[in-house]
DRENSE-674485 format. One line per field, with one value per atom (N, C-alpha, C, O): residue in one letter; atom name; x, y, z. Coordinates in steps of 0.05 Angstrom, whole numbers. Each point is the difference from the previous one (the first is absolute). Layout:
code a,...
site CA,...
x X,...
y Y,...
z Z,...
This chain:
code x,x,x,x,x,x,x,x,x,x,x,x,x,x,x,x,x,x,x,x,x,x,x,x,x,x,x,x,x,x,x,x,x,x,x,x,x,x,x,x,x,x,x,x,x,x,x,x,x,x,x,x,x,x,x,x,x,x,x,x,x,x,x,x,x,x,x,x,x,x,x,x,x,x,x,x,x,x,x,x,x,x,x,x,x,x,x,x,x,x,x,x,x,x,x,x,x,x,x,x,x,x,x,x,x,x,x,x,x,x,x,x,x,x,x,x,x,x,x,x,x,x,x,x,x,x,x,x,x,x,x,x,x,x,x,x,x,x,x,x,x,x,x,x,x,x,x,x,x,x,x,x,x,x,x,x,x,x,x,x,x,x,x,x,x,x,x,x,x,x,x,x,x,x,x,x,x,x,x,x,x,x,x,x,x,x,x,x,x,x,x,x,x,x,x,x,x,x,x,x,x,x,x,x,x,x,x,x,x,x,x,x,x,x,x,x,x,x,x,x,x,x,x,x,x,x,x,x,x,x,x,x,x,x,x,x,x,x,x,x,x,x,x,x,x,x,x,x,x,x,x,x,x,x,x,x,x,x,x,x,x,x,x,x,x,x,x,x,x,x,x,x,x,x,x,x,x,x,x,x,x,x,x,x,x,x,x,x,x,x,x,x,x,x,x,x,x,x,x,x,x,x,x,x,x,x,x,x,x,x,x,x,x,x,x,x,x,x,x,x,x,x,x,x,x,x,x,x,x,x,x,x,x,x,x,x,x,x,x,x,x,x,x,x,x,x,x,x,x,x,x,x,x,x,x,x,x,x,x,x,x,x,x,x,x,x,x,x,x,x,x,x,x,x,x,x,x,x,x,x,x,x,x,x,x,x,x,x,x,x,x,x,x,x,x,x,x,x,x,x,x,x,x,x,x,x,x,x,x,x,x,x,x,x,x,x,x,x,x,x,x,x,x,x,x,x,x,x,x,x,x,x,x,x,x,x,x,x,x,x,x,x,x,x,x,x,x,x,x,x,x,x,x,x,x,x,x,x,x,x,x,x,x,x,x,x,x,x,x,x,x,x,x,x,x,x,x,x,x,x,x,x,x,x,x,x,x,x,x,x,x,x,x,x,x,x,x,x,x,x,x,x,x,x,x,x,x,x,x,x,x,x,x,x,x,x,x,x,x,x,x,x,x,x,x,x,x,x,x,x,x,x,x,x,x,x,x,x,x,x,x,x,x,x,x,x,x,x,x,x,x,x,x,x,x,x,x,x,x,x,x,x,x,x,x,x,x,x,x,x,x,x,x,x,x,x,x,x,x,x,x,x,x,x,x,x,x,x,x,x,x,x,x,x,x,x,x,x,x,x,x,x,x,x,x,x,x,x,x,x,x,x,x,x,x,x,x,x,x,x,x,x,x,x,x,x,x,x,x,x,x,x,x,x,x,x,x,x,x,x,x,x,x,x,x,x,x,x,x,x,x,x,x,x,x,x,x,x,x,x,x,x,x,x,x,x,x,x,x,x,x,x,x,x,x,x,x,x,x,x,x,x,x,x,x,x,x,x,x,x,x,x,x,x,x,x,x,x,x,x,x,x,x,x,x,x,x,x,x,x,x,x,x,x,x,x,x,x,x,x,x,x,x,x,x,x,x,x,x,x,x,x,x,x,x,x,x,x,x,x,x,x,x,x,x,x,x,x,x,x,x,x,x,x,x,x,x,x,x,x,x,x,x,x,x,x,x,x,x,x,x,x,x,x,x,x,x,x,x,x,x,x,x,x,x,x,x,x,x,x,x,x,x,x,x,x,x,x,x,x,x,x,x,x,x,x,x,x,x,x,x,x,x,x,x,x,x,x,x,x,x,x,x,x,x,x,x,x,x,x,x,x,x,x,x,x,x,x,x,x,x,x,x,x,x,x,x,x,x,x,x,x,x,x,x,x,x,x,x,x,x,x,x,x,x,x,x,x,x,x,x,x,x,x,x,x,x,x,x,x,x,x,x,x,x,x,x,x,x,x,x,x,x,x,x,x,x,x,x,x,x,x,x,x,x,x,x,x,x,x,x,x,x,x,x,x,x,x,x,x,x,x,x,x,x,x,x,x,x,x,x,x,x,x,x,x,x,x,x,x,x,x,x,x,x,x,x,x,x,x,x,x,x,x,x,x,x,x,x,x,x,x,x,x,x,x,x,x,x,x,x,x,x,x,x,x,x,x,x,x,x,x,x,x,x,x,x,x,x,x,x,x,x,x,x,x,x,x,x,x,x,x,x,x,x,x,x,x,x,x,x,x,x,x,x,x,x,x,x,x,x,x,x,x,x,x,x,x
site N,CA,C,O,N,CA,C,O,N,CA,C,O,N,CA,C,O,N,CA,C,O,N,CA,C,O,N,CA,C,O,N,CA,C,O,N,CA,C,O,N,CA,C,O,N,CA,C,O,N,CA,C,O,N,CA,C,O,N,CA,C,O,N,CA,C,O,N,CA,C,O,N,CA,C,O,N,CA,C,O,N,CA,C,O,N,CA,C,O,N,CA,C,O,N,CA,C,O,N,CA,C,O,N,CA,C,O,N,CA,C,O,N,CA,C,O,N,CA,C,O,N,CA,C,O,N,CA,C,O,N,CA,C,O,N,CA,C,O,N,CA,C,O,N,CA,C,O,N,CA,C,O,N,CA,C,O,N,CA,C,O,N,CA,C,O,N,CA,C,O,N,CA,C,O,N,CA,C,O,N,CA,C,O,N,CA,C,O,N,CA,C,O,N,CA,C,O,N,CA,C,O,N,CA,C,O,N,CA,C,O,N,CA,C,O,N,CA,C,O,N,CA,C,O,N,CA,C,O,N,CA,C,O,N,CA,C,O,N,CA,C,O,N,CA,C,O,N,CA,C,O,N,CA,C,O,N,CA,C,O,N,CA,C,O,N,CA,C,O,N,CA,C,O,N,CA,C,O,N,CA,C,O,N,CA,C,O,N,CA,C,O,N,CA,C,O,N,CA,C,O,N,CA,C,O,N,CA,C,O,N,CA,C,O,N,CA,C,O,N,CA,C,O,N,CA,C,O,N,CA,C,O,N,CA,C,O,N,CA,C,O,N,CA,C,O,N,CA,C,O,N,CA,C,O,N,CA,C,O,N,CA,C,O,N,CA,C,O,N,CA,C,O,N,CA,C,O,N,CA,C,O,N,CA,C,O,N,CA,C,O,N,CA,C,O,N,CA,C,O,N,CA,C,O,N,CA,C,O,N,CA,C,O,N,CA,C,O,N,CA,C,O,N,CA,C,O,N,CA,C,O,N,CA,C,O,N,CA,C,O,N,CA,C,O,N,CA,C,O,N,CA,C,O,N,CA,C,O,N,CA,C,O,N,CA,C,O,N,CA,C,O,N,CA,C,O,N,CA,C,O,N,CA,C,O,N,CA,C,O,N,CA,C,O,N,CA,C,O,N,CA,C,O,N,CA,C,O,N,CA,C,O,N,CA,C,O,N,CA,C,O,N,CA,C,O,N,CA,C,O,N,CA,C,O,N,CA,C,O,N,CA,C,O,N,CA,C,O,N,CA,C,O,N,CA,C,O,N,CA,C,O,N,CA,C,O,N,CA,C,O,N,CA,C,O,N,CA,C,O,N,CA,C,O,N,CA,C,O,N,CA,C,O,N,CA,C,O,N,CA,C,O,N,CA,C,O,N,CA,C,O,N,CA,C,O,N,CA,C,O,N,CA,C,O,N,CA,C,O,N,CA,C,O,N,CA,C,O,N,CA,C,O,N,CA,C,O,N,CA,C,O,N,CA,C,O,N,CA,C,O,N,CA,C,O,N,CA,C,O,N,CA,C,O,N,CA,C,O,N,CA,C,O,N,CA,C,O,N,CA,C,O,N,CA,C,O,N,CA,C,O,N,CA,C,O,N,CA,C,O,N,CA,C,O,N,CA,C,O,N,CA,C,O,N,CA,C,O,N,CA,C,O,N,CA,C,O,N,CA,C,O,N,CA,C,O,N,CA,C,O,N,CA,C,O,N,CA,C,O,N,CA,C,O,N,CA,C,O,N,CA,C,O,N,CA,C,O,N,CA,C,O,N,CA,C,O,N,CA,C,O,N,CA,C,O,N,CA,C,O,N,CA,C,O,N,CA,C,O,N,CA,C,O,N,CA,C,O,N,CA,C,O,N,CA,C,O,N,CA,C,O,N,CA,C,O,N,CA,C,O,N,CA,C,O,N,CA,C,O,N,CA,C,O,N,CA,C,O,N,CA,C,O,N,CA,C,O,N,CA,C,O,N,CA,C,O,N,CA,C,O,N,CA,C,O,N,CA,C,O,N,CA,C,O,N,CA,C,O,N,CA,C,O,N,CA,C,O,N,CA,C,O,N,CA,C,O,N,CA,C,O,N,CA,C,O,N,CA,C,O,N,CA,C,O,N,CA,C,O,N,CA,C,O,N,CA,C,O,N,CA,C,O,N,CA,C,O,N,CA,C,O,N,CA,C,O,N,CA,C,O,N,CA,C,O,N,CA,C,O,N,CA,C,O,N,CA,C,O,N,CA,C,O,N,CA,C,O,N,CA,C,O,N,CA,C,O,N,CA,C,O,N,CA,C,O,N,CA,C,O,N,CA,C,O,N,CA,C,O,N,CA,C,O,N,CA,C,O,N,CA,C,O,N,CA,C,O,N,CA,C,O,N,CA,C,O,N,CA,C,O,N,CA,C,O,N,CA,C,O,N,CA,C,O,N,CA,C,O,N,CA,C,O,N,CA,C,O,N,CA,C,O,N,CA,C,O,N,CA,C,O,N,CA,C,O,N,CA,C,O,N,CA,C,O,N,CA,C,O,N,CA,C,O,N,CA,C,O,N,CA,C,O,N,CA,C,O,N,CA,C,O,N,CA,C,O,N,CA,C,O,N,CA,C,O
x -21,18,28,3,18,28,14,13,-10,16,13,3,10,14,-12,6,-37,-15,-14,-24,37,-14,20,24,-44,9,-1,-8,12,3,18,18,-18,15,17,24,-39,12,-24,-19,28,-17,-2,22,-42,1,-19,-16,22,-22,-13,10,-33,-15,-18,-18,32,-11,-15,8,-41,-16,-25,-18,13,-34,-17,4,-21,-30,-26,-16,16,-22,-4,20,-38,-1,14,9,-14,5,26,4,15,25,21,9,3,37,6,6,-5,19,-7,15,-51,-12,3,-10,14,-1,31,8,8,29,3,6,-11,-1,-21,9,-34,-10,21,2,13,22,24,11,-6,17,2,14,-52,2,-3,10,-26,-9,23,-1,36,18,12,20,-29,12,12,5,0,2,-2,-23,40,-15,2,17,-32,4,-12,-12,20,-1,-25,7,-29,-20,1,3,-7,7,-28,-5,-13,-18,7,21,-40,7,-3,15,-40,-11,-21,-4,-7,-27,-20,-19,13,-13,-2,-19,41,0,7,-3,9,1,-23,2,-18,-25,-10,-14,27,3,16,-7,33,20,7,17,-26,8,-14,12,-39,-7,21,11,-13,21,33,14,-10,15,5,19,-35,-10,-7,6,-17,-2,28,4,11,24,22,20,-31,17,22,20,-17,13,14,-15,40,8,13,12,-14,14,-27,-2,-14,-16,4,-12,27,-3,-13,-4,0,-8,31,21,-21,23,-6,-5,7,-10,31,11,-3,18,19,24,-54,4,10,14,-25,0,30,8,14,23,-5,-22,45,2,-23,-2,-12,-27,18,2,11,19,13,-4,21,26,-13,9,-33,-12,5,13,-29,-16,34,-2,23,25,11,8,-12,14,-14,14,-44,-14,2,-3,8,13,38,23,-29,35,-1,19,-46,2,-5,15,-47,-7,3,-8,30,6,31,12,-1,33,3,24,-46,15,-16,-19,11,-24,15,23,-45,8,-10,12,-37,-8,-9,-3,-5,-17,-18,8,-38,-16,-3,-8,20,-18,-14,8,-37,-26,-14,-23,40,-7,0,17,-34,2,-16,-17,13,-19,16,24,-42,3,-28,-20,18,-18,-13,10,-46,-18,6,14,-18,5,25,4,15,26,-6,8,-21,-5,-18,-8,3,-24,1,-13,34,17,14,8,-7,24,25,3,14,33,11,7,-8,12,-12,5,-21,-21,4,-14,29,-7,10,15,-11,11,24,-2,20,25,-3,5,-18,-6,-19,1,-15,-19,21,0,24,16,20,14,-11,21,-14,10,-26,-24,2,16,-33,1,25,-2,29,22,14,16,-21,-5,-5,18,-43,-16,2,-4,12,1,15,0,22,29,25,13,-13,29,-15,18,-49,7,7,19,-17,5,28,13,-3,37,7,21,-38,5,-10,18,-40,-3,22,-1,19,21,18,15,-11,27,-14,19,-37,-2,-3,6,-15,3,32,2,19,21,9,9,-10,15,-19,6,-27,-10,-5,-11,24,2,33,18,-16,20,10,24,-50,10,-9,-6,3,-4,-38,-9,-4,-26,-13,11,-40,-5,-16,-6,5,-18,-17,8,-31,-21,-13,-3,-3,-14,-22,7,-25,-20,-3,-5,10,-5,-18,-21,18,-29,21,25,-35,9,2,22,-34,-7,31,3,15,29,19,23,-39,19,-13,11,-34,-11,-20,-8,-9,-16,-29,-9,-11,-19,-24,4,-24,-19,-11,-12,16,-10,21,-6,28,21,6,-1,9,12,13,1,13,27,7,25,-34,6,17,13,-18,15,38,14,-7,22,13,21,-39,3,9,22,-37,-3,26,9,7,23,27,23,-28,19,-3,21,-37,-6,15,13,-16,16,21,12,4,27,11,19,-31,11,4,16,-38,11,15,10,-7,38,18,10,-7,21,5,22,-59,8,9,7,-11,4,40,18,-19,38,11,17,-26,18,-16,20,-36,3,-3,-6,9,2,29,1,24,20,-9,14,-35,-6,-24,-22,25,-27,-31,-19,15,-22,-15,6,-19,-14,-21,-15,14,-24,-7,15,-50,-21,-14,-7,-7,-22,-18,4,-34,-14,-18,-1,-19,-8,-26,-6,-12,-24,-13,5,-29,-18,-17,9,-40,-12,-16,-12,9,-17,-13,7,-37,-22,13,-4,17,8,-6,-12,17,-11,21,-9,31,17,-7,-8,9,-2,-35,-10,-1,-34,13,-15,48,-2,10,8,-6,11,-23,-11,0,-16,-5,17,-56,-8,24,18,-10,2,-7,14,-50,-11,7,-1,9,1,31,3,14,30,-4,17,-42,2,-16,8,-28,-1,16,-3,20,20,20,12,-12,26,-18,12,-34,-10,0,15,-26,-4,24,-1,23,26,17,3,3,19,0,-17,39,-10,-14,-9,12,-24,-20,-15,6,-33,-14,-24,46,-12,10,24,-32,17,16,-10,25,18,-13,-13,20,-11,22,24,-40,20,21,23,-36,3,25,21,-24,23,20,15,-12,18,16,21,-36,16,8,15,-21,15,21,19,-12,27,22,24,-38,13,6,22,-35,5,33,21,-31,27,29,22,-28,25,9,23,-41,9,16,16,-23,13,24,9,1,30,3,21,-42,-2,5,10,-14,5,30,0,26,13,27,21,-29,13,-17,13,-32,-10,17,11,-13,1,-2,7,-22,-3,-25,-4,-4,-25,-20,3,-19,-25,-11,10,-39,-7,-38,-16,16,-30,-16,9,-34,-17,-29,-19,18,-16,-13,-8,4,-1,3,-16,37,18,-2,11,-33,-6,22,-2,30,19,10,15,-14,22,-18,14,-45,-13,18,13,-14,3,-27,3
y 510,-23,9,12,-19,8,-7,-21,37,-11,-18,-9,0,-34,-12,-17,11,-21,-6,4,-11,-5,-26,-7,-1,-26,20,-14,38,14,-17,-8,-2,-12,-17,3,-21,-33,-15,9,-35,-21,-24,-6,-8,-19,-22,3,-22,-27,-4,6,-16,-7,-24,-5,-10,-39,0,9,-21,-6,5,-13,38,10,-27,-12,9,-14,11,-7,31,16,28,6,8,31,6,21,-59,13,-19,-5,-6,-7,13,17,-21,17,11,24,-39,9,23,15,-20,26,15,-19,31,25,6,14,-23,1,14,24,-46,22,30,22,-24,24,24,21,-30,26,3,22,-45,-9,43,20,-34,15,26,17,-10,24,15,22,-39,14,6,10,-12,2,-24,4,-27,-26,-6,5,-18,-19,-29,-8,-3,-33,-15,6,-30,-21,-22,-10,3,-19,-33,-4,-17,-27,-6,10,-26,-23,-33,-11,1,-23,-25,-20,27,-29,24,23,-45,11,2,11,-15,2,29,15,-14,29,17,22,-21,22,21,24,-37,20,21,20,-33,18,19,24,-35,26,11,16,-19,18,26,21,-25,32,17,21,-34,14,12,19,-34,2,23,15,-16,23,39,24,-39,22,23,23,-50,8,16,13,-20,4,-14,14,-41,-19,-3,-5,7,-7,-19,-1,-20,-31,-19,0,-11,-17,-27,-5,-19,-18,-26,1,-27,-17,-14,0,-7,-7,-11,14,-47,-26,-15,-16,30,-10,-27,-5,-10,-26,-15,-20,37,1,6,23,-48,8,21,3,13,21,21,18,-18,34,14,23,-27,19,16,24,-40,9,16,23,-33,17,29,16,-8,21,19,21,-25,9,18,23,-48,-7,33,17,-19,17,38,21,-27,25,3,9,-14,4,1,5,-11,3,31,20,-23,33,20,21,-29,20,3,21,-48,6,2,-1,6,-1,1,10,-15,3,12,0,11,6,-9,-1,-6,-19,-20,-2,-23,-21,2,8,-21,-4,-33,-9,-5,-35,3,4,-6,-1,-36,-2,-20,-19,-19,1,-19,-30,-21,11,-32,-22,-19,-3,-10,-28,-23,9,-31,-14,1,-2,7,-1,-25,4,-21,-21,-2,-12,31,-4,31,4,10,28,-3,19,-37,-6,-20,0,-14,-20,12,23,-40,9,1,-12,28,-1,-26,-10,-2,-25,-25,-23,29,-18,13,-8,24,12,-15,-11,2,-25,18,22,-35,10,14,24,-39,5,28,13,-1,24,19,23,-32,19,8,20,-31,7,14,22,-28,23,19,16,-8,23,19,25,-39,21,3,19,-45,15,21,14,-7,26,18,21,-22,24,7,22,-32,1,6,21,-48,-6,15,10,4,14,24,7,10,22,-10,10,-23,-2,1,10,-20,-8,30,9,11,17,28,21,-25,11,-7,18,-42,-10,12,9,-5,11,30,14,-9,32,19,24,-44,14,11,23,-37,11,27,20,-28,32,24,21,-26,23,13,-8,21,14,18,5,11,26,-11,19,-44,-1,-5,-1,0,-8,-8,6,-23,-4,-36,-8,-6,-23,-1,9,-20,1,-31,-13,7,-21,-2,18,-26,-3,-24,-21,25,-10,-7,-3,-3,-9,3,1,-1,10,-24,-3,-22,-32,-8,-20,27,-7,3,-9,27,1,-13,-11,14,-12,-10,8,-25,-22,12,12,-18,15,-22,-18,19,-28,2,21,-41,-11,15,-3,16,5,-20,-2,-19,-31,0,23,-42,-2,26,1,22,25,20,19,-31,17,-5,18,-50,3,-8,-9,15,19,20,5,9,31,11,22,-44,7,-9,6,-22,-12,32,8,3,22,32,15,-8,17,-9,16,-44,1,7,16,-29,9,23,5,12,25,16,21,-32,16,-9,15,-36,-15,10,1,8,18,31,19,-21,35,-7,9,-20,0,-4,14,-31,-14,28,11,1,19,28,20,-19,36,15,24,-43,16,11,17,-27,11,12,-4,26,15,-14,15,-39,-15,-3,-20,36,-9,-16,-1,-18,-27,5,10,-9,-1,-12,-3,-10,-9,17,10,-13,13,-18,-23,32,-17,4,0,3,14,-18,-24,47,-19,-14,-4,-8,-14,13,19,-28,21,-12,-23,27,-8,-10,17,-37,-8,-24,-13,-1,-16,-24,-23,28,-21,-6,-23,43,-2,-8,1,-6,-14,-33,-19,12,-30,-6,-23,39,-15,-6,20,-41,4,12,13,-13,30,17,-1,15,24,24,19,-25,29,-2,21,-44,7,9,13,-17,13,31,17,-11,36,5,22,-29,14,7,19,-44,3,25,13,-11,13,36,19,-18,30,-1,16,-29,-1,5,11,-24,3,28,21,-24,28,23,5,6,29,24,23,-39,26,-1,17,-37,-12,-8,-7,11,-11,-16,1,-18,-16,16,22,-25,18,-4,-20,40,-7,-9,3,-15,3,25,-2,27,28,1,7,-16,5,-12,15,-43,-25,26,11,-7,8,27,8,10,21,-6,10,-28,-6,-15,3,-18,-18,31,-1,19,18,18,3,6,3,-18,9,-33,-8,1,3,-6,2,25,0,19,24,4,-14,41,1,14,3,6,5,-16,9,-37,-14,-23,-22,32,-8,-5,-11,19,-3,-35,-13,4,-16,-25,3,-28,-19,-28,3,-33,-15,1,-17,34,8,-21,-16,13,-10,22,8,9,17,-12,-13,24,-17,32,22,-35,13,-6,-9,15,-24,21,-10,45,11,-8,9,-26,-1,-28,-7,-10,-33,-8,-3,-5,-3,7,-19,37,11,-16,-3,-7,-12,-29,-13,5,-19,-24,-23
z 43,0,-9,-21,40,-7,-21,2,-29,-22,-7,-23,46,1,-1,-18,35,-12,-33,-3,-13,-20,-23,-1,-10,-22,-29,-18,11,-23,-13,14,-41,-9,16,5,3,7,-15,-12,19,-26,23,10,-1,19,-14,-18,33,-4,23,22,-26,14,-5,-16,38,-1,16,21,-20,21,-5,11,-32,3,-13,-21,40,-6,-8,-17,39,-9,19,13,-11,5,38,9,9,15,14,24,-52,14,8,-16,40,6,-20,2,-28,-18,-25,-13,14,-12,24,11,4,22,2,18,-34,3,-21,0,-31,-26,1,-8,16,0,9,-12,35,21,-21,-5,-5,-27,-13,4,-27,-13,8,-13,40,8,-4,-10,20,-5,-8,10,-44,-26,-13,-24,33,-12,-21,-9,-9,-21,10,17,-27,16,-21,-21,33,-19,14,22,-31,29,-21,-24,53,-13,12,22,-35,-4,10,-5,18,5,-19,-1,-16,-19,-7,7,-26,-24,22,-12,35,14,12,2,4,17,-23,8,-28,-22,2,3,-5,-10,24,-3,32,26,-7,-2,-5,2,-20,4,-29,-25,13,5,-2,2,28,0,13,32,-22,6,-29,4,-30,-2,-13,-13,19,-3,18,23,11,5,-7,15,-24,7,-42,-15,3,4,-5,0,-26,-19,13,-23,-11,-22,45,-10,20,25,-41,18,-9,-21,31,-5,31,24,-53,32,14,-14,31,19,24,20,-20,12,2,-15,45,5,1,1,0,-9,-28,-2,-16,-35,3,6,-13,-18,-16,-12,11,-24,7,-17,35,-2,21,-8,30,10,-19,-5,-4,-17,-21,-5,-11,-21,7,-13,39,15,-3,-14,23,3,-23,-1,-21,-19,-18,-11,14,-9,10,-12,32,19,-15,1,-4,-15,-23,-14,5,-36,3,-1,7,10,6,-9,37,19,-1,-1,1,2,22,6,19,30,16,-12,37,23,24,8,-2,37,22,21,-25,21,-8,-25,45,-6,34,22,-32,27,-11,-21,51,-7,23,23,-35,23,-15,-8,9,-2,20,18,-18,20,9,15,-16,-2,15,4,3,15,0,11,-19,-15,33,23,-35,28,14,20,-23,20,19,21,-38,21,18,23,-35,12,19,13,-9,17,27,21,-30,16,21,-1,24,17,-17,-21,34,-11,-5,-21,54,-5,-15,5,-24,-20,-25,-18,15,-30,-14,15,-35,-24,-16,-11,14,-23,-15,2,-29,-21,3,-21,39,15,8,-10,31,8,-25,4,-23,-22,-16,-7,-1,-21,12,-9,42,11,1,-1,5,-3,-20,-3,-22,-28,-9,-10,11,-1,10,-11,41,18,4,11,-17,9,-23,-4,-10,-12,-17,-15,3,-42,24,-14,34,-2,-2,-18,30,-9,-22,-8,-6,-35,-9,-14,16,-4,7,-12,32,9,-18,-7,-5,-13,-25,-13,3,-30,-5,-19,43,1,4,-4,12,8,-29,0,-22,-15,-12,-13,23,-19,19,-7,40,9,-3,14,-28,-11,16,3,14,12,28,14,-1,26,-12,-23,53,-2,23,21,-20,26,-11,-23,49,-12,32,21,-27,20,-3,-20,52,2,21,15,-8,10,19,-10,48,16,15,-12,39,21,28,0,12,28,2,11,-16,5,-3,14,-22,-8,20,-1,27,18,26,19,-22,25,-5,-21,34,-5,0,19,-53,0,-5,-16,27,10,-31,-8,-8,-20,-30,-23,31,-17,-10,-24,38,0,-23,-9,-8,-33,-2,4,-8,-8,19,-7,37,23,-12,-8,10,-8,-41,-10,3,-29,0,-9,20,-3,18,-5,31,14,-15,9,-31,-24,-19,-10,6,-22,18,-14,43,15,-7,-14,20,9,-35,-5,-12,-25,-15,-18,34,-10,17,-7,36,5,-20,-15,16,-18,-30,-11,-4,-26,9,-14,32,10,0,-13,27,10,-28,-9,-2,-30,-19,-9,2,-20,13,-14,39,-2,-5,-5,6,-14,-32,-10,-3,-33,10,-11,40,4,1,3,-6,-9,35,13,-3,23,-4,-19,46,7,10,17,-7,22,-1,-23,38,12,22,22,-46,15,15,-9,38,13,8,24,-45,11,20,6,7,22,-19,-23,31,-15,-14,9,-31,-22,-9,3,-22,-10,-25,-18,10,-26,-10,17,-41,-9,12,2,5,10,23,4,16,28,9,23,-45,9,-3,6,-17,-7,29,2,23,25,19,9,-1,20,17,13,-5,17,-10,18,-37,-1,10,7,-7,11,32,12,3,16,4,21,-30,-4,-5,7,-20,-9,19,8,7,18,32,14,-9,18,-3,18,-48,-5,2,7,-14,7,32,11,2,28,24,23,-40,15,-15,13,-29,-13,20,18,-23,24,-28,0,-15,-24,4,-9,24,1,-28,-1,-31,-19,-20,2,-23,-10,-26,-3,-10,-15,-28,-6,-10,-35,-15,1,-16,-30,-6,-7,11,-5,16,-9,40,23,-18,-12,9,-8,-24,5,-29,-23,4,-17,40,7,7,-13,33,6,-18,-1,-10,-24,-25,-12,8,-16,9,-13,40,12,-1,-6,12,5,-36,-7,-9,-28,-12,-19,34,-9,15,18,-31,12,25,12,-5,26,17,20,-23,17,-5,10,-28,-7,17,-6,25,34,11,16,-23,11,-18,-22,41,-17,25,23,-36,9,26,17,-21,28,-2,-18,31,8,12,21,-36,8,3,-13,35,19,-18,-5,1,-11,9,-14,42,16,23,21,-26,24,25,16,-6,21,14,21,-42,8,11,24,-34,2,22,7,10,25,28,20,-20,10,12,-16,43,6,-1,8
């Protein structure tokens, strides 16, 4: 592996792990493989007892919970990275929900109060997670978010989340344009469909993963492992030429008509 690729002394966060086989654990593992220190966030007392050990694993040295919803557990999480660290270089948001009944709904049925939660969560904390990170990227940095192909084109039982997730692209051009003069690159990554604890909350699912092996020109569906190699890359300075991408992680689902 070419010397440029590596996180040797950088310090990143990582928002999203649930358990051994979410996006966001297969991101921190590439994290640490690459010398990383990182910081991992918990959702509630619930999922604690999932991710303390993942995150022991990883040699995690700031683990707190962070429920985007919870006034003040964002800001804690920040606040604590700046006691600690004094500065970050990356952030991963591998977060997003949308209440089942609206996720389950046609679009044009989803309830307000359903579509505002969903881009709550999926959307506006990574803005808010961009607005708290700027000041502690000092030397430039990267922030990462987590897409669906469903955002650009219409995916049978995606339904609330297709245009979420196209509110969550357009925002990170927009953090890409407004902070890469302070070096700070934005991406969005876009994996194909993966065995995760989120992606079992969309209907027939299994039949969405098996379309997506069937069609790919890989002939297979992508891992966790694929997802956090590339997310590892665009983190490093190797890839400090990039900025604002949407990078398909989908063995070639995507170029498919």
């Amino acid at each position: 592996m070419s010397s440029l690729i590596t996180l040797e002394g950088k310090k990143g966060l990582v928002v999203g792990i649930a358990n051994r086989h979410s996006i966001a654990y297969g991101c921190a593992a590439a994290f640490k493989a690459l010398g990383a220190e990182l910081a991992i966030t918990y959702l509630n007392e619930k999922a604690e007892p999932h991710v303390l050990p993942l995150a022991d694993s990883l040699g995690a040295s700031i683990v707190l919970p962070c429920d985007v919803r919870e006034p003040g557990q964002l800001e804690a999480v920040f606040e604590a990275i700046k006691t600690s660290w004094g500065r970050l270089d990356f952030v991963l948001h591998s977060i997003a929900f949308a209440p089942k009944e609206d996720l389950h709904a046609r679009v044009v049925d989803c309830s307000r109060d359903g579509f505002m939660l969903a881009m709550d969560i999926s959307c506006h904390s990574f803005i808010r997670m961009a607005r708290l990170a700027e000041p502690l990227m000092t030397h430039g940095g990267c922030l990462q978010t987590v897409s669906f192909y469903g955002s650009e084109k219409v995916v049978e039982h995606y339904n609330l989340m297709g245009p979420v997730k196209a509110a969550l692209e357009s925002a990170t051009r927009y953090l890409a344009a407004e902070l890469g003069p302070k070096g700070i690159r934005v991406h969005a990554l876009s994996p194909g469909p993966l065995k995760t604890r989120a992606g079992s909350g969309i209907d027939r699912f299994d039949t969405l993963l098996q379309r997506a092996a069937e069609r790919a020109p890989s002939d297979k569906l992508v891992t966790i492992e694929d997802v956090g190699a590339c997310s590892a890359f665009l983190a490093s300075d190797a890839a400090k030429a990039l900025n604002g991408s949407l990078a398909f992680i989908d063995g070639g689902y995507h170029i498919l008509a």
